[in-house]
N, C-alpha and C positions, 0 to 999 in steps of 0.2 A: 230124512232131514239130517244136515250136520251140523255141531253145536262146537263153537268154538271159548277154551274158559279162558277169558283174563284173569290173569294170576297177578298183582302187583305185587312184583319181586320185592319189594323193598320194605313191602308190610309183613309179607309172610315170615313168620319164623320158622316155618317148617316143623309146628308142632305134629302135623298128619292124621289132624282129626278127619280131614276132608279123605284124606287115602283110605280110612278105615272103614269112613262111614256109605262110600261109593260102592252101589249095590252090582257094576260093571266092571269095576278095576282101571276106573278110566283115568286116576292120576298117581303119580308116583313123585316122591321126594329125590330133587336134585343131586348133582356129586360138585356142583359149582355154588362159591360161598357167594352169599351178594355182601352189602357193602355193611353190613351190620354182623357179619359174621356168622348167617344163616343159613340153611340149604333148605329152597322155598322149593314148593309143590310144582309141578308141571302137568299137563297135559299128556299123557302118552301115548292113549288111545283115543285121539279123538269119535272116531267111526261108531265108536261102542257109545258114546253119550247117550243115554236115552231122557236128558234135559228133566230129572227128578230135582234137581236143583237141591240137593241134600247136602254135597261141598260148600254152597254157600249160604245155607242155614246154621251148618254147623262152626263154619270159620269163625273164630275167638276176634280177630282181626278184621274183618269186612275184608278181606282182600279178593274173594273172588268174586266175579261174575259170568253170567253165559250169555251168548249171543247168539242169534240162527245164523250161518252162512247160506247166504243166498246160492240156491242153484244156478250152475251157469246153462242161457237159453241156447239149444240149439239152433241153428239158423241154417 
């Protein structure tokens, strides 16, 4: 399965509790400022998510969440 995080750029500060606490290495802090003068968290490694959901436990912010992407059906 593959797990996709919304990140809401605009709440994250990019404090990086979420990078630290990811037992996969699956986010990493931006080099792009958003509009409050922050470098919020991204997604890097999607593939490696293994949906511990510890990123948004530990967010100060609420700004993440995960979602399953659906497999595409072969036909």
């Amino acid at each position: 399965m593959k797990y996709q995080h919304i990140i809401d750029s605009e709440r994250c500060k990019g404090c990086g509790l979420c990078v630290n606490v990811c037992p996969k290495n699956v986010l990493e802090i931006t080099d792009k400022v958003n509009a409050k003068g922050h470098f919020p968290a991204f997604q890097a490694r999607p593939d490696d998510c293994i949906h511990c959901t510890m990123c948004c436990i530990m967010c100060p912010d609420v700004a993440i969440s995960i979602v399953e992407i659906e497999k595409e059906t072969i036909e």
